[in-house]
N, C-alpha and C positions, 0 to 999 in steps of 0.2 A: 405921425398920428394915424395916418392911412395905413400904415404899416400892421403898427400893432390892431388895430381895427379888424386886418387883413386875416391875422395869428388866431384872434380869438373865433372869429368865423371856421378859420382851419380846425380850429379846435372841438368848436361846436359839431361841425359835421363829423369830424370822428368821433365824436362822442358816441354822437345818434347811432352812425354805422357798427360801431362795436355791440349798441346793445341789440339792433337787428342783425347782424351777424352771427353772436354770440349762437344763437339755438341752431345753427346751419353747423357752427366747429363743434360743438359738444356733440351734434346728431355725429358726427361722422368718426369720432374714437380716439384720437391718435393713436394710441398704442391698437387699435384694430389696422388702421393704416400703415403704423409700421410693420404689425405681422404681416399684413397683405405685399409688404415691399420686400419684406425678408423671404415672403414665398416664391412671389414671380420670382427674384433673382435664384432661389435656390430650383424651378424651374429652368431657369435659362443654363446653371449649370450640368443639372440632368440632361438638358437635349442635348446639350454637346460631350459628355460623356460616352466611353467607351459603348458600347453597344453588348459586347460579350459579357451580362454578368447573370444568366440563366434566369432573364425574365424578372428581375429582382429591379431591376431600374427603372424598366416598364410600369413597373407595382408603383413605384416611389412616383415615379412623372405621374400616373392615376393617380393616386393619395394625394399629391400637392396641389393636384387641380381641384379636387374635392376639397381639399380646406381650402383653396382658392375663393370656390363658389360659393362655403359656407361664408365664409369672412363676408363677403360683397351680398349676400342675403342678409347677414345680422345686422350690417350698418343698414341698407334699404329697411329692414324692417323699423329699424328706431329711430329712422328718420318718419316714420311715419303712425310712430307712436310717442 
């Protein structure tokens, strides 16, 4: 009887927590998270790329930091709207 008593309390508090959570996961995008993750990594493969490719890689590591920072400004701002 303690048990299930136990259960529905567990239940209860997740209940509450999902709907106070809920505006925290929606603020934040997932598909904006996953482009953010598909960027760094596509960073991390630019750094360690050949170096010789006449300034054209240089461009690409600048452009992914750029959408880097856009990505991390769009969720900052709609978390705050």
């Amino acid at each position: 009887m303690h048990y299930t008593r136990f259960i529905h309390s567990l239940l209860a508090i997740a209940a509450v927590a999902t709907v106070f959570c809920a505006p925290v996961a929606n603020a934040d995008q997932p598909k904006m998270r996953d482009a953010l993750a598909d960027l760094e990594a596509a960073r991390v493969k630019l750094q360690h790329a050949d170096h010789d490719k006449g300034g054209h890689r240089e461009r690409a590591l600048e452009l992914v930091n750029n959408a880097i920072a856009q990505i991390k400004e769009g969720m900052r701002y709609d978390r705050h709207h």
